[in-house]
C-alpha positions as CSV (number, residue, x, y, z in Angstrom):
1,X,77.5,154.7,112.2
2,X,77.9,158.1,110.5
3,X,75.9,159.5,107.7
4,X,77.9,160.7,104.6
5,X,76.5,162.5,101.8
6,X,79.2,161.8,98.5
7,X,79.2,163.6,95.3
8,X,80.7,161.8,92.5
9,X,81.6,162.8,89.0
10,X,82.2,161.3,85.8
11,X,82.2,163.0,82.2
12,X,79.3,166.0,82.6
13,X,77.7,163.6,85.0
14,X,77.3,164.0,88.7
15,X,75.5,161.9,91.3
16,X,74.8,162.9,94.8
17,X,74.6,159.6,96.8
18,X,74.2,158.6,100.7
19,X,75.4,156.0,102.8
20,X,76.5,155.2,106.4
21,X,80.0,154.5,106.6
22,X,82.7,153.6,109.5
23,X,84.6,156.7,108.4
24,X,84.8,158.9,105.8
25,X,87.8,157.1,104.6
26,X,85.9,153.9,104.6
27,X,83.1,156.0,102.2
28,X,86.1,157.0,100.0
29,X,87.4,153.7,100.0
30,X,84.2,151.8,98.9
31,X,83.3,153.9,96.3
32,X,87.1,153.6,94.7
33,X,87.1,150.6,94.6
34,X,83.2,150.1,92.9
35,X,82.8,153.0,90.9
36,X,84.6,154.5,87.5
37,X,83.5,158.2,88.8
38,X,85.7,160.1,90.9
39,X,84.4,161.2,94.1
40,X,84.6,165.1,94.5
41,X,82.7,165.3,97.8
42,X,81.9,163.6,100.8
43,X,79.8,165.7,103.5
44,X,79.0,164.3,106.9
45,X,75.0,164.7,107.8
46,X,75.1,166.5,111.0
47,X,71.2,167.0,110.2
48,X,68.3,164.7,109.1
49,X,64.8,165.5,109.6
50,X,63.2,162.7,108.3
51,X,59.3,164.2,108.9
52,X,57.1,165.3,106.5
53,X,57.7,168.5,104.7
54,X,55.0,171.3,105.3
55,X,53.1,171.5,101.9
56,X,53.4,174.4,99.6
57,X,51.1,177.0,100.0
58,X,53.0,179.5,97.9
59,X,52.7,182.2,101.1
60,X,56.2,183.3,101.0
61,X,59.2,184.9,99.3
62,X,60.8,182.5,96.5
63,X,64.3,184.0,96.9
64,X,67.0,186.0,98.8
65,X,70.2,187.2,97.7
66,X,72.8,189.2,98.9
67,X,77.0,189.7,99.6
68,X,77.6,189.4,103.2
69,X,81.3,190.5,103.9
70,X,84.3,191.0,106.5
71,X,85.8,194.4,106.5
72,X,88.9,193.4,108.3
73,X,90.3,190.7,105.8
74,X,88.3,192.0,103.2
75,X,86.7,189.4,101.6
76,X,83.1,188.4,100.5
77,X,80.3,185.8,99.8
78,X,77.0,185.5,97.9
79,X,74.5,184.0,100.0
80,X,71.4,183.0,98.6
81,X,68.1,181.8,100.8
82,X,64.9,180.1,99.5
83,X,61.5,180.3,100.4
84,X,61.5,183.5,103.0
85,X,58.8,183.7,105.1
86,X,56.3,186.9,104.5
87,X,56.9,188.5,108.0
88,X,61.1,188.9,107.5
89,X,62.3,191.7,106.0
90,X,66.0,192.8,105.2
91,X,67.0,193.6,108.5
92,X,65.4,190.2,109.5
93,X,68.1,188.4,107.6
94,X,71.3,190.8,108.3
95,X,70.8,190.0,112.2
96,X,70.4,186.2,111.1
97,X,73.4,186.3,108.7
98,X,75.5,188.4,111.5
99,X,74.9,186.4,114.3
100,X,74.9,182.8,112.5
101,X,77.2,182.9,109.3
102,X,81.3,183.5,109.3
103,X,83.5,183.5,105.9
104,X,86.6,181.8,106.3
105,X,86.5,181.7,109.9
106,X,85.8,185.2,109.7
107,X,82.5,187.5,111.4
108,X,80.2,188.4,109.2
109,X,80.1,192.4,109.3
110,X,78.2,194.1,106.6
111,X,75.5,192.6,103.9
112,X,75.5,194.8,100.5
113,X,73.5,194.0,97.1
114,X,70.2,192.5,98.5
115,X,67.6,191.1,96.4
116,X,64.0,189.8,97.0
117,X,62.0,187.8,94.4
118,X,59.1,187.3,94.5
């Protein structure tokens, strides 16, 4: 049965929650009829690596940002990574984000504003 990860919102409140469910449908439906909080979201887990976590030896880059971008429709996103590792650099990522990432169905075709913290 498929994994479903559902946002729900009530008020200022919001609660991420997870769940298998015959459909996503059936993960709306359930939660309509239980809950007084709307449901916003419902995302399908492609991906669950259930393993332990590596532990935090601080031996990276806390943060990426940048704007990758389409020329042709014109049209942008901030992108923002965490936790970099020490050996990638700038052009690192705009090969990653080129051959991985689209906006709106779209190739990703330049990267502009790039930030690393540290």
């Amino acid at each position: 049965m498929p994994k479903y990860k559902i946002q729900l919102k009530q008020g200022k409140r919001t609660i991420v929650s997870h769940g298998e469910f015959k459909s996503v449908q059936f993960a709306l439906d359930h939660y309509n009829a239980i809950s007084t909080m709307k449901v916003s979201e419902i995302l399908k887990i492609e991906y669950e690596d259930l393993t332990t976590p590596p532990i935090d030896d601080f031996s990276y880059r806390s943060q990426f940002k940048g704007i990758i971008k389409n020329e042709d429709k014109r049209i942008s996103k901030q992108v923002i990574f965490n936790n970099i590792k020490l050996s990638i650099n700038e052009s690192d990522i705009y090969r990653s984000c080129l051959n991985n990432m689209e906006i709106e169905n779209s190739k990703v075709d330049g990267i502009s504003c790039v930030l690393f913290k540290k």
